[in-house]
N, C-alpha and C positions, 0 to 999 in steps of 0.2 A: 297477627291482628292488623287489620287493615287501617293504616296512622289515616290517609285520606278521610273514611268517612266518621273517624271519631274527631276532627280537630275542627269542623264545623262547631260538636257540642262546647267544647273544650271552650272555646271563642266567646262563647255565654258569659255573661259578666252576672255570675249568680253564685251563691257561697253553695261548695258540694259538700259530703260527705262519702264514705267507703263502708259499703254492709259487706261483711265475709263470712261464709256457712259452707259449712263440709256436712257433706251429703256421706252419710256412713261413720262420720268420723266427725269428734268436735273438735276445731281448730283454737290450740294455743293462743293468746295475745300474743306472743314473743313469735309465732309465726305470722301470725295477723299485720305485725308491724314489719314484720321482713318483706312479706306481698305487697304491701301496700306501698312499701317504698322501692318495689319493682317497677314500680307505674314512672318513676323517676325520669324517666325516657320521653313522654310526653307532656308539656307544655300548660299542665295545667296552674288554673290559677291558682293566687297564693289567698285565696280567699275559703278556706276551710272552716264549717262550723260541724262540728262532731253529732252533735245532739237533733238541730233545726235546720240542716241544707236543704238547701232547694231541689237541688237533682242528688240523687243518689246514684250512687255504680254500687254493683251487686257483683261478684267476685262465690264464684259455686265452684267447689272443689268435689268433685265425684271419685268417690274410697274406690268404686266398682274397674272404671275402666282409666285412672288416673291423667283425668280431664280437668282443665279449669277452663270455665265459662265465665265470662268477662261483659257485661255490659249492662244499661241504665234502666234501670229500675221504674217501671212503669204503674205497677199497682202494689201494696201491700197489704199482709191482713193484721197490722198492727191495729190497736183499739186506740184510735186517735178522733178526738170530737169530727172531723170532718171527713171522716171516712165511713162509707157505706157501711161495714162491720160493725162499727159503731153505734151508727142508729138503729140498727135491726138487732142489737145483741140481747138475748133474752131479759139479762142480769140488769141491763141500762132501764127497760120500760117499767112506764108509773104503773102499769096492770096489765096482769095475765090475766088472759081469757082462754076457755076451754081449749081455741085452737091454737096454741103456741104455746101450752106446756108438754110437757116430754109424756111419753103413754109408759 
């Protein structure tokens, strides 16, 4: 991992949290918490909010070729009021109309 251009983000005075998703494979908490405290190395803040961070790191562990992919989380498709997914979600609007129900 290249420490230089992650310790820019790091420097952020903003509460994080850590998303971890195995790709083929569900990941244990008791693994979850073993990677996570791998990150140990880098200088992040002690400013943790689990639930509401502001930045996320995304941590993808791939079953296929025994890769872990490491870095910040730009978009999600969680159903949170301020996200795109949100407002377009079939289940959210006050009325269907002909063209947005399922054929």
């Amino acid at each position: 991992m290249n420490k230089e251009r992650l310790l820019p983000v790091i420097a952020l005075d903003k509460t994080f949290k850590f998303s971890i998703e195995g790709v083929g494979r569900k990941i244990q908490q008791a693994e979850q918490i073993k990677i996570i405290e791998s990150f140990g190395i880098f200088p992040f803040s002690k400013k943790i909010d689990i639930k509401h961070g502001e930045i996320t790191y995304r941590v993808l562990e791939n079953n296929e070729d025994h890769m872990i992919y490491f870095g910040r989380e730009v978009a999600s498709n969680r159903l949170e009021e301020d996200t795109f997914h949100y407002k377009y979600d079939l289940k959210m609007r006050p009325y269907l109309g002909p063209t947005s129900t399922d054929h």
